[in-house]
PDB file of N, H, CA, C and O in Angstrom:
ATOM      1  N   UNK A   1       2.656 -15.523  -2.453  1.00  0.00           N
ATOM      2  CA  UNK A   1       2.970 -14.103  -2.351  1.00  0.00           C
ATOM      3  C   UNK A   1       1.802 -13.411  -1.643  1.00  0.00           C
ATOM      4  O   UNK A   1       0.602 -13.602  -1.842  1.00  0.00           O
ATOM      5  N   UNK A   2       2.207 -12.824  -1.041  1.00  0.00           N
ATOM      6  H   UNK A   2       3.182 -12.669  -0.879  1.00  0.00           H
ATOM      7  CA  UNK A   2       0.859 -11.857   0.570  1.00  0.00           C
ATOM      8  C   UNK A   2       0.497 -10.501  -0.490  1.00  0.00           C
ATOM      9  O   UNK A   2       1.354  -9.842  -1.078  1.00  0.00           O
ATOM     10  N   UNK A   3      -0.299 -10.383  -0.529  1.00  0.00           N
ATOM     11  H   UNK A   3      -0.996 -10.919  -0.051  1.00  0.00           H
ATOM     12  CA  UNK A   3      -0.918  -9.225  -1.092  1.00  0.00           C
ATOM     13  C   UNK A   3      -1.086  -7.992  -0.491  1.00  0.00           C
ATOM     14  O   UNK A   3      -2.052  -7.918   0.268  1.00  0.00           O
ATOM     15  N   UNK A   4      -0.456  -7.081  -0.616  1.00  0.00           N
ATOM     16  H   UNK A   4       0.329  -7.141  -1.233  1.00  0.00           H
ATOM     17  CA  UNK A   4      -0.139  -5.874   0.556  1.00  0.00           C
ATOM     18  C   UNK A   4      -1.621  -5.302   1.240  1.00  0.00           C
ATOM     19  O   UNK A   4      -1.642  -4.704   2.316  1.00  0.00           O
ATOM     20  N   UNK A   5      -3.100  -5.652   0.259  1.00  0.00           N
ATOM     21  H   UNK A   5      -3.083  -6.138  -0.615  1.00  0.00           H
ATOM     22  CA  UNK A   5      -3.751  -5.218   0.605  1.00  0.00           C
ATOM     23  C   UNK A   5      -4.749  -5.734   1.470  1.00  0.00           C
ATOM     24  O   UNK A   5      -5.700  -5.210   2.050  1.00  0.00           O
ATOM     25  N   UNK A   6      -4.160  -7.253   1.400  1.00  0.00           N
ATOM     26  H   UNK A   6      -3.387  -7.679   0.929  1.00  0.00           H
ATOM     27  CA  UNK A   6      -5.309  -8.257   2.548  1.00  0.00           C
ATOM     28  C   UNK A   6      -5.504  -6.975   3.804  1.00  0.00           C
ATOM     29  O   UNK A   6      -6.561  -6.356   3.926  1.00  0.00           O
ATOM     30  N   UNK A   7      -4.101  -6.696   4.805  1.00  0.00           N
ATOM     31  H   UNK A   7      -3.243  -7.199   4.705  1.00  0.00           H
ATOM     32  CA  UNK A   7      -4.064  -6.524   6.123  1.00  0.00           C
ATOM     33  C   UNK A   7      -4.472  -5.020   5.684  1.00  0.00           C
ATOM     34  O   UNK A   7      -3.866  -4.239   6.418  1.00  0.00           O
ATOM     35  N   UNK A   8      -5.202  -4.404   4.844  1.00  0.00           N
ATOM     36  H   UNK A   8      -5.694  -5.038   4.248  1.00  0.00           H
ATOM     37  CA  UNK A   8      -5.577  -3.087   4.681  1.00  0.00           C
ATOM     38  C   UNK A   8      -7.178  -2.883   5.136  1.00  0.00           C
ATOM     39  O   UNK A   8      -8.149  -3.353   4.543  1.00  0.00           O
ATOM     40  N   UNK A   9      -7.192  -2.168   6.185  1.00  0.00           N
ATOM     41  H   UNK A   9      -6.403  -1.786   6.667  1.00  0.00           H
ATOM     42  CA  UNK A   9      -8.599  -2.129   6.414  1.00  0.00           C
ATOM     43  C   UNK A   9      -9.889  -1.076   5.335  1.00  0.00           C
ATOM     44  O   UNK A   9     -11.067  -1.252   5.022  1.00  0.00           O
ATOM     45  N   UNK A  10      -8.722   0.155   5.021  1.00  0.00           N
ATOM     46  H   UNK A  10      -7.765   0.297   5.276  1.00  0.00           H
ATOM     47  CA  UNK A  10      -9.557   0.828   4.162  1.00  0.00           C
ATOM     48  C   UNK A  10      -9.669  -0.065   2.849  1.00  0.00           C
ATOM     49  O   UNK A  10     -10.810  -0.378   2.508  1.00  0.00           O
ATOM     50  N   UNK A  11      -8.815  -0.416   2.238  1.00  0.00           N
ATOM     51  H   UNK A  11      -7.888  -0.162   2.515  1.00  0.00           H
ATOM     52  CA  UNK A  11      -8.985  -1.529   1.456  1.00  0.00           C
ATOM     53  C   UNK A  11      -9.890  -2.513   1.263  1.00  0.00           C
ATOM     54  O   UNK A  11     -10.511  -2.699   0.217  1.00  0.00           O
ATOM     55  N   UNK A  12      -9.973  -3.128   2.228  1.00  0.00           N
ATOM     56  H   UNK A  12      -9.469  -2.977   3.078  1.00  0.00           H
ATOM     57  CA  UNK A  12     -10.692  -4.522   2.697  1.00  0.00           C
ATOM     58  C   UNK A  12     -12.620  -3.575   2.557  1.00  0.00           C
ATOM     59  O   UNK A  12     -13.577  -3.998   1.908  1.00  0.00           O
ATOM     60  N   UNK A  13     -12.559  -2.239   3.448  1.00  0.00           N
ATOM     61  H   UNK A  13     -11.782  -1.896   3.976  1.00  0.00           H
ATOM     62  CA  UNK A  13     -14.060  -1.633   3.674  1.00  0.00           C
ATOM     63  C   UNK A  13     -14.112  -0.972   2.264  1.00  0.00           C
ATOM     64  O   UNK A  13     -15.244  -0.591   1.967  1.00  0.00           O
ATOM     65  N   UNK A  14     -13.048  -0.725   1.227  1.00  0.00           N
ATOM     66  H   UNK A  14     -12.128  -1.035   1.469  1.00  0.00           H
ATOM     67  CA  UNK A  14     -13.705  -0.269   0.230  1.00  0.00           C
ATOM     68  C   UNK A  14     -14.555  -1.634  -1.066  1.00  0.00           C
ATOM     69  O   UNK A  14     -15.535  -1.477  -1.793  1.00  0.00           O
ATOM     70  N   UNK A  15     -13.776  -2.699  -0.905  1.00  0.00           N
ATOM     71  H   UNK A  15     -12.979  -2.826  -0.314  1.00  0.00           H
ATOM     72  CA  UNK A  15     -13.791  -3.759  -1.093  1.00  0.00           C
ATOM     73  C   UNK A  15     -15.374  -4.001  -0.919  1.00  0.00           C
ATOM     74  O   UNK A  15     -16.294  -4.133  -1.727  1.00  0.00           O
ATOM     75  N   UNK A  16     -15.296  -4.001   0.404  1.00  0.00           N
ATOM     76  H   UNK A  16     -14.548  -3.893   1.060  1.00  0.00           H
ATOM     77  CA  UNK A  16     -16.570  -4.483   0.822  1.00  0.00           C
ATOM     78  C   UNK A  16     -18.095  -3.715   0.424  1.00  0.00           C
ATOM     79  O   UNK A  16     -19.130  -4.364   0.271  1.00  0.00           O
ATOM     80  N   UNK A  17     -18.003  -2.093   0.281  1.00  0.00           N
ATOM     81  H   UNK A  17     -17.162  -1.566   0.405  1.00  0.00           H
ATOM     82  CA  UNK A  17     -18.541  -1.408   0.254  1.00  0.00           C
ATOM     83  C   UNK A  17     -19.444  -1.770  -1.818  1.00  0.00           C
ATOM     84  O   UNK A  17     -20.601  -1.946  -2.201  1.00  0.00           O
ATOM     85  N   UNK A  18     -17.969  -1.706  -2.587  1.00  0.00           N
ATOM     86  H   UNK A  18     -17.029  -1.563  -2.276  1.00  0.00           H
ATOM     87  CA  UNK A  18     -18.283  -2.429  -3.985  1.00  0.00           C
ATOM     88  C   UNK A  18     -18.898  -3.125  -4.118  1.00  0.00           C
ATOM     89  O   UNK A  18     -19.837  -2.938  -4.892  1.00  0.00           O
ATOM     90  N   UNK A  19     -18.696  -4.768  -3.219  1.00  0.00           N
ATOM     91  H   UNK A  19     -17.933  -4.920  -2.590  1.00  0.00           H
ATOM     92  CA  UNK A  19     -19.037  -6.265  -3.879  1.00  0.00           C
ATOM     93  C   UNK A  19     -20.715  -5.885  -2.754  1.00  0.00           C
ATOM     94  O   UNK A  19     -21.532  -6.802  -2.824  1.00  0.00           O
ATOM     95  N   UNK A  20     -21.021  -5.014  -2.100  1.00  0.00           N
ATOM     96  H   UNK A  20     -20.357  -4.268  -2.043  1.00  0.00           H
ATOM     97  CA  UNK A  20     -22.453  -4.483  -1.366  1.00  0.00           C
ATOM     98  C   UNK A  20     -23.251  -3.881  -2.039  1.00  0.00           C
ATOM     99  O   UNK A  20     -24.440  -3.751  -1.745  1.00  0.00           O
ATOM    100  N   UNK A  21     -22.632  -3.374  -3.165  1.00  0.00           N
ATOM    101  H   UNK A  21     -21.666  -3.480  -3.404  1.00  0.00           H
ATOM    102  CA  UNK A  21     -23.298  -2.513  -4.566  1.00  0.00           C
ATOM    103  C   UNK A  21     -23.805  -3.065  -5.346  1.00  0.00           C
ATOM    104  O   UNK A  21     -24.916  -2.798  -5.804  1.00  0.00           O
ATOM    105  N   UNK A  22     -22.933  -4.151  -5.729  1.00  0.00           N
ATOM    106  H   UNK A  22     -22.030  -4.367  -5.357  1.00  0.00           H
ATOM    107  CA  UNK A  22     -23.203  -5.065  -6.928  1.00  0.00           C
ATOM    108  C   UNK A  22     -24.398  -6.715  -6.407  1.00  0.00           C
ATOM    109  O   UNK A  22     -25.103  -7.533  -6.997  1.00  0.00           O
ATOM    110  N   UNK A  23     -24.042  -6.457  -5.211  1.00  0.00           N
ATOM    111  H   UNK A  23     -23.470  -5.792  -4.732  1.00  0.00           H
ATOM    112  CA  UNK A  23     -25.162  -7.643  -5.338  1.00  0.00           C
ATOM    113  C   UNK A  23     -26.206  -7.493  -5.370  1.00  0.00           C
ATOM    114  O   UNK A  23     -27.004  -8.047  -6.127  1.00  0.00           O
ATOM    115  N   UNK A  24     -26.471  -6.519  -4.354  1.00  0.00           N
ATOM    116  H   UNK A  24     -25.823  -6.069  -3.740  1.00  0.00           H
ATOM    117  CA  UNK A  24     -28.065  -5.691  -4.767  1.00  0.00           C
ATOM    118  C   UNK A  24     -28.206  -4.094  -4.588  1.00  0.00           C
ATOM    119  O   UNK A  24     -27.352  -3.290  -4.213  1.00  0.00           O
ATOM    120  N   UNK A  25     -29.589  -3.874  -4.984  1.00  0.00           N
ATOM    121  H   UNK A  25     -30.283  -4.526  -5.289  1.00  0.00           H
ATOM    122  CA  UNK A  25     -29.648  -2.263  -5.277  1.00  0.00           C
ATOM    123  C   UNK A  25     -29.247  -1.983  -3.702  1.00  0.00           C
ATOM    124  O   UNK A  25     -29.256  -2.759  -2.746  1.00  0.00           O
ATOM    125  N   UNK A  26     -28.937  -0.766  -3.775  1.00  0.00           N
ATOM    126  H   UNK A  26     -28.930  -0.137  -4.551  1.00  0.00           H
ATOM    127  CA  UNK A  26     -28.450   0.666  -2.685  1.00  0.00           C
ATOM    128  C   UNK A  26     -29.583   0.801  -1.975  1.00  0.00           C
ATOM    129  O   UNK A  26     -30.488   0.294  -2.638  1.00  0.00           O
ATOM    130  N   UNK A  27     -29.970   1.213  -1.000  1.00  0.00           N
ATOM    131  H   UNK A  27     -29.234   1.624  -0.462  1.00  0.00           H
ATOM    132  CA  UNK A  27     -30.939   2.053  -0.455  1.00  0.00           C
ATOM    133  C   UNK A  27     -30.634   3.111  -0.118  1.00  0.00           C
ATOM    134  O   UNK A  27     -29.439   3.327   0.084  1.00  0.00           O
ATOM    135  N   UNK A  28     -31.860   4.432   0.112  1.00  0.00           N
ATOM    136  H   UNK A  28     -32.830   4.257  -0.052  1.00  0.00           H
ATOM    137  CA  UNK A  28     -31.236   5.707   0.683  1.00  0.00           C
ATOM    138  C   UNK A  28     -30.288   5.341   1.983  1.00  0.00           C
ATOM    139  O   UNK A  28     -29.090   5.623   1.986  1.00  0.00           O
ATOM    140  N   UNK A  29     -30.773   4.855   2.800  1.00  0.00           N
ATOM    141  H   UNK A  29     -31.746   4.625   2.797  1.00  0.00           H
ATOM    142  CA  UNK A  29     -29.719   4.563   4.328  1.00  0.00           C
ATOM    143  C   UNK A  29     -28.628   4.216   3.671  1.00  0.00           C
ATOM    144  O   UNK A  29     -27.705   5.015   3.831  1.00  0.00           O
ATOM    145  N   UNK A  30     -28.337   3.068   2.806  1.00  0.00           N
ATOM    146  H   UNK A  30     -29.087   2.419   2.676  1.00  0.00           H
ATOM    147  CA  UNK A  30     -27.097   2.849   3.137  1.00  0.00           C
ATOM    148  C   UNK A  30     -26.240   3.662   1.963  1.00  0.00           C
ATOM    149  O   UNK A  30     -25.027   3.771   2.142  1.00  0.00           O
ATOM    150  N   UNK A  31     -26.785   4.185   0.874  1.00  0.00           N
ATOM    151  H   UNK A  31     -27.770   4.097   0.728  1.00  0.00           H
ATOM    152  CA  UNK A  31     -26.234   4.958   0.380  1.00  0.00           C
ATOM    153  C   UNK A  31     -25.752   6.182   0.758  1.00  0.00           C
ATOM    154  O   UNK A  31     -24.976   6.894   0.120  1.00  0.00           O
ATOM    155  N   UNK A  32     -26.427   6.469   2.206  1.00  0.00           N
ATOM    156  H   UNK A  32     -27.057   5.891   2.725  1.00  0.00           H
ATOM    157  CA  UNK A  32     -25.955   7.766   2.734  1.00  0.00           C
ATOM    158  C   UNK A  32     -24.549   7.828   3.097  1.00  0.00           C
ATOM    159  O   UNK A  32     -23.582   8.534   2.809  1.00  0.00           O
ATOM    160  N   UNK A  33     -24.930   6.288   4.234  1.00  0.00           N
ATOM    161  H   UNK A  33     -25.716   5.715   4.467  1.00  0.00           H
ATOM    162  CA  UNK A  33     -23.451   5.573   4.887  1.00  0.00           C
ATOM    163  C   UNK A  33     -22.342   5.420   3.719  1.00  0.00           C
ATOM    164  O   UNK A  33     -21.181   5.720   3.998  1.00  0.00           O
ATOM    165  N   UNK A  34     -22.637   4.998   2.523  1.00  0.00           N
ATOM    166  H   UNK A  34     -23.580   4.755   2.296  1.00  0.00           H
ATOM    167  CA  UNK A  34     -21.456   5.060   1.758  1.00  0.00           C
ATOM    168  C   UNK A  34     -20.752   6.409   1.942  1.00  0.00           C
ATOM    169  O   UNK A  34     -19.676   6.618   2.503  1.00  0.00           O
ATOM    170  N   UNK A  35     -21.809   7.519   1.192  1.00  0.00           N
ATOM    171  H   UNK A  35     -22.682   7.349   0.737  1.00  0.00           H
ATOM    172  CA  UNK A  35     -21.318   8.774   1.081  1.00  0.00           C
ATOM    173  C   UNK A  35     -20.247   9.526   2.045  1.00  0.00           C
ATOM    174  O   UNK A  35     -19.254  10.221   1.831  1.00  0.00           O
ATOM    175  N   UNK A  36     -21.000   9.002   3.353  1.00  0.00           N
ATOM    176  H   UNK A  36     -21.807   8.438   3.527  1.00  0.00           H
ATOM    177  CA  UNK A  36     -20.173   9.594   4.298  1.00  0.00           C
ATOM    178  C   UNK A  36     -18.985   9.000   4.608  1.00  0.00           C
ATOM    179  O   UNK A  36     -18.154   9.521   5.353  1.00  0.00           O
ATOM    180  N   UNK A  37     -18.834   7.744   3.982  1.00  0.00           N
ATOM    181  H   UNK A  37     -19.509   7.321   3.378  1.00  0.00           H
ATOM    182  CA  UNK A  37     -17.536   7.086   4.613  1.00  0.00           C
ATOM    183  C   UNK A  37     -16.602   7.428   3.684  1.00  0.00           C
ATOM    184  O   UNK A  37     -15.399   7.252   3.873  1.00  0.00           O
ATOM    185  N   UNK A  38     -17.220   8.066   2.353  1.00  0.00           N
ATOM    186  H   UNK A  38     -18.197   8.209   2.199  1.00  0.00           H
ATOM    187  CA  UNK A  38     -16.188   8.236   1.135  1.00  0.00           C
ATOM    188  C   UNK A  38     -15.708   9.524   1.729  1.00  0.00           C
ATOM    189  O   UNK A  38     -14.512   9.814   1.757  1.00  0.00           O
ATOM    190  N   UNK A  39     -16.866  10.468   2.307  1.00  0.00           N
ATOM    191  H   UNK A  39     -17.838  10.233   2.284  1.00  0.00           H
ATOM    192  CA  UNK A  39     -16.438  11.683   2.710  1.00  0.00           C
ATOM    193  C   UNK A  39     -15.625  11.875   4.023  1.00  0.00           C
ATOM    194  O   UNK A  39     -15.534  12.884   4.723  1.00  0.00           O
ATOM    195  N   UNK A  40     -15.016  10.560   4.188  1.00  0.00           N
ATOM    196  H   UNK A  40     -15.090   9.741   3.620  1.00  0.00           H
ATOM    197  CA  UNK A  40     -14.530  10.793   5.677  1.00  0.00           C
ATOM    198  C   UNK A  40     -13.068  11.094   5.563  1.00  0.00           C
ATOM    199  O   UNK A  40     -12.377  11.918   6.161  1.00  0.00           O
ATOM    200  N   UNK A  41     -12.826  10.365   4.802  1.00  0.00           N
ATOM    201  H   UNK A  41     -13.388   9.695   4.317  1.00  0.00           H
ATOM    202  CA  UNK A  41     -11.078  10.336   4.423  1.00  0.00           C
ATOM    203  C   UNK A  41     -10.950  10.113   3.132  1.00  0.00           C
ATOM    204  O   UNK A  41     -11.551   9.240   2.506  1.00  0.00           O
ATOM    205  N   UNK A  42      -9.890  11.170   2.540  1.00  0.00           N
ATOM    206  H   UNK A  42      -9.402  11.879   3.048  1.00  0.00           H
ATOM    207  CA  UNK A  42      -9.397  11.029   1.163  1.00  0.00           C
ATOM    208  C   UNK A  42      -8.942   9.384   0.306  1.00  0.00           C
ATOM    209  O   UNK A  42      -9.110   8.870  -0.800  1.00  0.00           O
ATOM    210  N   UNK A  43      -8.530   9.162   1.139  1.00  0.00           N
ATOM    211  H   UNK A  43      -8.394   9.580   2.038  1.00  0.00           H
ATOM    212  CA  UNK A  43      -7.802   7.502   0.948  1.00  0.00           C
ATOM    213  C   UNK A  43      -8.755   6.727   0.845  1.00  0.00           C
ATOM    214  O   UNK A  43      -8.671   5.919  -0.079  1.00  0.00           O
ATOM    215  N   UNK A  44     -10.208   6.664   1.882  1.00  0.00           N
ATOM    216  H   UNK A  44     -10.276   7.321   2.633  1.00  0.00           H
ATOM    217  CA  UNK A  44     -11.372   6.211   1.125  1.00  0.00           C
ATOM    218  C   UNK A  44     -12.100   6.418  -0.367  1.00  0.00           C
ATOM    219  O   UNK A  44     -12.656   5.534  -1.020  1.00  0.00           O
ATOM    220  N   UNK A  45     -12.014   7.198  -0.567  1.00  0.00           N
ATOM    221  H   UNK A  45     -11.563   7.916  -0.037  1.00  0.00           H
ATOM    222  CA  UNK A  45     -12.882   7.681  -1.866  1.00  0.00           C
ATOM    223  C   UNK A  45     -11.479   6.774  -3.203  1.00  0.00           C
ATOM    224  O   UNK A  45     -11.644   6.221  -4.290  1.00  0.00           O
ATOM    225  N   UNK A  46     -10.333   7.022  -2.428  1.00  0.00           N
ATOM    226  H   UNK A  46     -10.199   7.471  -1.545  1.00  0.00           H
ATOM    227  CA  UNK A  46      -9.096   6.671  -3.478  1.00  0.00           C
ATOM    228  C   UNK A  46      -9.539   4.888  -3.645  1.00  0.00           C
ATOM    229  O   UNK A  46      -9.729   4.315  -4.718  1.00  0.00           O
ATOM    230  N   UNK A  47      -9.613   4.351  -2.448  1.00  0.00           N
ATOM    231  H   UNK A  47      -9.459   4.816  -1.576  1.00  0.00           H
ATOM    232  CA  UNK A  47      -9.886   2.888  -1.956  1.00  0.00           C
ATOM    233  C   UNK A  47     -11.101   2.181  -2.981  1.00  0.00           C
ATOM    234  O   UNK A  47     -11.305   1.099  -3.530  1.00  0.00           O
ATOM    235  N   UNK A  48     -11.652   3.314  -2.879  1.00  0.00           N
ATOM    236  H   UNK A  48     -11.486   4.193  -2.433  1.00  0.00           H
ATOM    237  CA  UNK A  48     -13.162   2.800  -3.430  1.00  0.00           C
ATOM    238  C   UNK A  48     -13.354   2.624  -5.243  1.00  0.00           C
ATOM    239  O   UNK A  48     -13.803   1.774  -6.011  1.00  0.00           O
ATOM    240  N   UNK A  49     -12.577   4.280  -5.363  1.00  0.00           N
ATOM    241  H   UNK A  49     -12.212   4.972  -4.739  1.00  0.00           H
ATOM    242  CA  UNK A  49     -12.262   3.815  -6.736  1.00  0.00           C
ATOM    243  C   UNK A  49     -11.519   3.203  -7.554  1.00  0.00           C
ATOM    244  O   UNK A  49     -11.675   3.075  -8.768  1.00  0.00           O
ATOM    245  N   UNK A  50     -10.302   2.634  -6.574  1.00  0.00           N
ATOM    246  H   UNK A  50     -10.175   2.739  -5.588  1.00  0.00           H
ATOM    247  CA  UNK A  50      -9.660   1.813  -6.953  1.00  0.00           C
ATOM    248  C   UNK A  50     -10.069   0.007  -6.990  1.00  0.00           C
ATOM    249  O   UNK A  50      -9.691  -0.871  -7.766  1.00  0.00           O
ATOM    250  N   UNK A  51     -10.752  -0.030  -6.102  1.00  0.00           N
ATOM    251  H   UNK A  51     -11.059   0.683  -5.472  1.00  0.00           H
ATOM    252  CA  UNK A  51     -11.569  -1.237  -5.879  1.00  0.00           C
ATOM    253  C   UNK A  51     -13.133  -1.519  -6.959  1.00  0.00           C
ATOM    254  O   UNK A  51     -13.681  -2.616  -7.070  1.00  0.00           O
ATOM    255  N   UNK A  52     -13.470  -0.581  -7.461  1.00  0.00           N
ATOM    256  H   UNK A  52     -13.025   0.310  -7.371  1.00  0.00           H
ATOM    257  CA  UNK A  52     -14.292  -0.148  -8.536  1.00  0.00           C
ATOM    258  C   UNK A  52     -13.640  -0.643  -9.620  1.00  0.00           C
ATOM    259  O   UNK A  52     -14.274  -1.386 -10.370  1.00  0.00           O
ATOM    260  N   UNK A  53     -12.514  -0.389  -9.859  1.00  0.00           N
ATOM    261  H   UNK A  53     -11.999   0.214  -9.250  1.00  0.00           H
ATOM    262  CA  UNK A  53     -11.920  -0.962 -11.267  1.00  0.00           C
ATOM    263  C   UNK A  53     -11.705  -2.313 -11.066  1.00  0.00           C
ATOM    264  O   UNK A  53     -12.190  -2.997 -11.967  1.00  0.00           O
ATOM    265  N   UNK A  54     -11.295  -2.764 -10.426  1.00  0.00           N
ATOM    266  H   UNK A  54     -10.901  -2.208  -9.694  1.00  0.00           H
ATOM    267  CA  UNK A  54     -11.009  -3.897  -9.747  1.00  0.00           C
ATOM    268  C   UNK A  54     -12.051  -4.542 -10.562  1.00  0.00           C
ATOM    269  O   UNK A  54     -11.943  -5.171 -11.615  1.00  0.00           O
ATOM    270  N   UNK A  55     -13.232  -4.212  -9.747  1.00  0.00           N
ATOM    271  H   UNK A  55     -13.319  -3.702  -8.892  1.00  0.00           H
ATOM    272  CA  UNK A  55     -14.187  -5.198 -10.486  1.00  0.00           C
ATOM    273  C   UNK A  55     -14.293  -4.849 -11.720  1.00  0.00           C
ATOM    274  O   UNK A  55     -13.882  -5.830 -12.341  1.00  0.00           O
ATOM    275  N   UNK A  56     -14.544  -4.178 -12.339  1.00  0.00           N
ATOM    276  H   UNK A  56     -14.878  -3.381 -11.835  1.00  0.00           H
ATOM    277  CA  UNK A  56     -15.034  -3.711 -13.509  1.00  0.00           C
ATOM    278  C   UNK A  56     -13.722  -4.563 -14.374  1.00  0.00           C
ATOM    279  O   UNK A  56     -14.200  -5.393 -15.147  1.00  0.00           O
ATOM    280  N   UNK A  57     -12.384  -4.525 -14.390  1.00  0.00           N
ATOM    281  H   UNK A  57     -11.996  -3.851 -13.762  1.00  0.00           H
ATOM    282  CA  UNK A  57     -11.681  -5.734 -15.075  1.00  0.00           C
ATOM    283  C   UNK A  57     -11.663  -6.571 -14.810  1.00  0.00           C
ATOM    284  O   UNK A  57     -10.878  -7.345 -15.358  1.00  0.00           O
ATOM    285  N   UNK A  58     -12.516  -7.010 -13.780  1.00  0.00           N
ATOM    286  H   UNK A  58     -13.153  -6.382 -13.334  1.00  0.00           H
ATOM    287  CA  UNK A  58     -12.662  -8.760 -13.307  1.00  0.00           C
ATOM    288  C   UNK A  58     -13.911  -9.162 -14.339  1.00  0.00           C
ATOM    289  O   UNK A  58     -13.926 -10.228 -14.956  1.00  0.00           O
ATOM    290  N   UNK A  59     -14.879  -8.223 -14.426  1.00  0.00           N
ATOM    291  H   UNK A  59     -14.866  -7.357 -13.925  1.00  0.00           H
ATOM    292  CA  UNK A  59     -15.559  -8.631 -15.286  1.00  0.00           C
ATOM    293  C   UNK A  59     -15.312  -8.695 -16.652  1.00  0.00           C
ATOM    294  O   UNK A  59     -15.969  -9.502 -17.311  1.00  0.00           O
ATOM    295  N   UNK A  60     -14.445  -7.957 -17.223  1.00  0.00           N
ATOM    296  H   UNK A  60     -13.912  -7.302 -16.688  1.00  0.00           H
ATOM    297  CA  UNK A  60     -13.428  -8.172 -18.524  1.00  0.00           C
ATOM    298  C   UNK A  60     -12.655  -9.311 -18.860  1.00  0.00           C
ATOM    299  O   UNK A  60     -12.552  -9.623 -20.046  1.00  0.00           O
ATOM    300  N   UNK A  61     -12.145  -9.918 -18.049  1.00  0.00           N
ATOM    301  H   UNK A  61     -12.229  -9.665 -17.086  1.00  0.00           H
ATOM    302  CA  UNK A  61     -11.393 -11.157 -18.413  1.00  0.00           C
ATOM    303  C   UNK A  61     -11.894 -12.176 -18.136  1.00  0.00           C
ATOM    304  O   UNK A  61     -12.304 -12.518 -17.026  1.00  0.00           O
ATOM    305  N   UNK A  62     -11.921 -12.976 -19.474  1.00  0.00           N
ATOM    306  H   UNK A  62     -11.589 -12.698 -20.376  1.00  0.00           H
ATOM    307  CA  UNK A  62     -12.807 -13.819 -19.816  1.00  0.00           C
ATOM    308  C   UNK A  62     -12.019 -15.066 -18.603  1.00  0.00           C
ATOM    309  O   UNK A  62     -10.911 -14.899 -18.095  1.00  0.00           O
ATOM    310  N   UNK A  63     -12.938 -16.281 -18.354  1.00  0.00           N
ATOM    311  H   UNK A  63     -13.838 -16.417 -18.768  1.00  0.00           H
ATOM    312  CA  UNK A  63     -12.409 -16.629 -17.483  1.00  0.00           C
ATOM    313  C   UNK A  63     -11.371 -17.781 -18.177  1.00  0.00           C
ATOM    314  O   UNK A  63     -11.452 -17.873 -19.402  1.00  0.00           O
ATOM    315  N   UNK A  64     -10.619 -18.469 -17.640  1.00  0.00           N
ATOM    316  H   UNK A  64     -10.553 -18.394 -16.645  1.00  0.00           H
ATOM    317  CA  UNK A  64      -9.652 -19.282 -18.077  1.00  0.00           C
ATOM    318  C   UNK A  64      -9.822 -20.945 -18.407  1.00  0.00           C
ATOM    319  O   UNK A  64     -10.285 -21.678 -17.533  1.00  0.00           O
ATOM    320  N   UNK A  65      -9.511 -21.359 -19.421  1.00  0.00           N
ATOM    321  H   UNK A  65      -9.135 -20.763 -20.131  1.00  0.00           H
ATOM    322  CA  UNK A  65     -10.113 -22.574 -19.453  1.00  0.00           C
ATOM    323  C   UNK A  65      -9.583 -23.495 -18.236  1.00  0.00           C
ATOM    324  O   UNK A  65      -8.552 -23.287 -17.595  1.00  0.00           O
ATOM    325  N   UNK A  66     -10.596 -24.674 -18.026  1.00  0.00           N
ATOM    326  H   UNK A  66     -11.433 -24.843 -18.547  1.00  0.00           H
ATOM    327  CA  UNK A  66      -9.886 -25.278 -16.837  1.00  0.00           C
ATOM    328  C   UNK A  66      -9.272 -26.562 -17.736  1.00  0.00           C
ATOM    329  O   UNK A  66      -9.800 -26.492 -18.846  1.00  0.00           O
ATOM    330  N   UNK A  67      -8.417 -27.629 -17.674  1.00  0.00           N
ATOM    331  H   UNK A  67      -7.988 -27.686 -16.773  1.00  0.00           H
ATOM    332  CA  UNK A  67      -7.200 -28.438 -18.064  1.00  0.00           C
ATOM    333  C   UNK A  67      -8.431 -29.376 -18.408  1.00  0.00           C
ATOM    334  O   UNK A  67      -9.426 -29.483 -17.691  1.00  0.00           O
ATOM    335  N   UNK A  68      -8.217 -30.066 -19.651  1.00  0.00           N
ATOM    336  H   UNK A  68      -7.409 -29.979 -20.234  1.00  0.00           H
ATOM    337  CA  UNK A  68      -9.157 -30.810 -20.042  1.00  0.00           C
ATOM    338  C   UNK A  68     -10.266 -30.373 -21.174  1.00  0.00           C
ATOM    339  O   UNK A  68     -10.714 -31.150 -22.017  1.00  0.00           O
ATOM    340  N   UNK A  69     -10.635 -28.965 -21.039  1.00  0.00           N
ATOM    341  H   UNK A  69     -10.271 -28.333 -20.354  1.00  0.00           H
ATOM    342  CA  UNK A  69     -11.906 -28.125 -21.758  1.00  0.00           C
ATOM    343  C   UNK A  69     -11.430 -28.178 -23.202  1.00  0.00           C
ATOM    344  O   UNK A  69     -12.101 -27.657 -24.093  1.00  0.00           O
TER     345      UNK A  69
END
């Protein structure tokens, strides 16, 4: 099953913008660049916080045993 949001670019850059957060700290530069890209278009800021939860319940579910454990 295709996931409607692979071929989504705001998607994919809010995506990207998250898993850029979490690996390491922000700097002023690129925290600016976030800001402004959230401030560019409504659907970004929507993208971002939707991709925010994303992770935040990925880190909630515990992971699954693998066959054998």
């Amino acid at each position: 099953m295709t996931n409607p949001r692979e071929n989504n670019p705001v998607w994919q850059a809010a995506l990207d913008w998250v898993l850029r957060a979490h690996a390491q700290p922000i700097d002023a530069s690129t925290a600016s660049d976030l800001t402004a890209w959230l401030e560019r278009d409504p659907a970004h800021r929507k993208a971002y916080e939707e991709a925010s939860r994303v992770w935040l319940l990925t880190g909630l579910v515990p992971p699954a045993e693998q066959p054998g454990e």
